[in-house]
N, C-alpha and C positions, 0 to 999 in steps of 0.2 A: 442561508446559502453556505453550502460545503466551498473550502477553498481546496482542490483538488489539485495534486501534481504528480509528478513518475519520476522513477530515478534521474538522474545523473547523465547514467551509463547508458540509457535507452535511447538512441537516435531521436531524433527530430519525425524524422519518419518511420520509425519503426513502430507498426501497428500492434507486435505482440508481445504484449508488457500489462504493468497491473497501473493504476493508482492508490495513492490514498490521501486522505484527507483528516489530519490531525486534531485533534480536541481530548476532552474527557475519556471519547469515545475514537481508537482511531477505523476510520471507514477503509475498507479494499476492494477498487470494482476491475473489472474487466476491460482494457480501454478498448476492445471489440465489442463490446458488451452493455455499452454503459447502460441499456435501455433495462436490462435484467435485475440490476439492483447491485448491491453492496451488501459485503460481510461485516459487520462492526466486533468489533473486538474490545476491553478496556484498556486504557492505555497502558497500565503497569506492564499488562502482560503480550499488546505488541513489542513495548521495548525491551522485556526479557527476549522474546523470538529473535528480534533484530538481535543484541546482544549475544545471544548463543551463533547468529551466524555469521556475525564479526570473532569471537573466538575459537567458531571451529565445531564447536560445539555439536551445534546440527547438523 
């Protein structure tokens, strides 16, 4: 079982936002969506993405 959560910044009720779910592998679903699946990505390279868009970067 995925341990799934959303930003911070995304309301309680705000319906249009993503998840993801941390590991090896970090997972990205739709929280409209969730029925549809997930993007998995490795981790190295979501936390480059994150990190470029803490710097500006992206």
């Amino acid at each position: 079982m995925n341990d799934w959560h959303k930003s911070s910044y995304s309301g309680a009720k705000d319906p249009n936002c993503v998840e993801v779910a941390e590991g090896p592998q970090t997972l990205v679903r739709d929280t409209r969506h969730r029925d549809l699946g997930y993007l998995a990505f490795p981790a190295d390279e979501w936390q480059a993405f994150v990190d470029g868009l803490r710097t500006g970067d992206l």
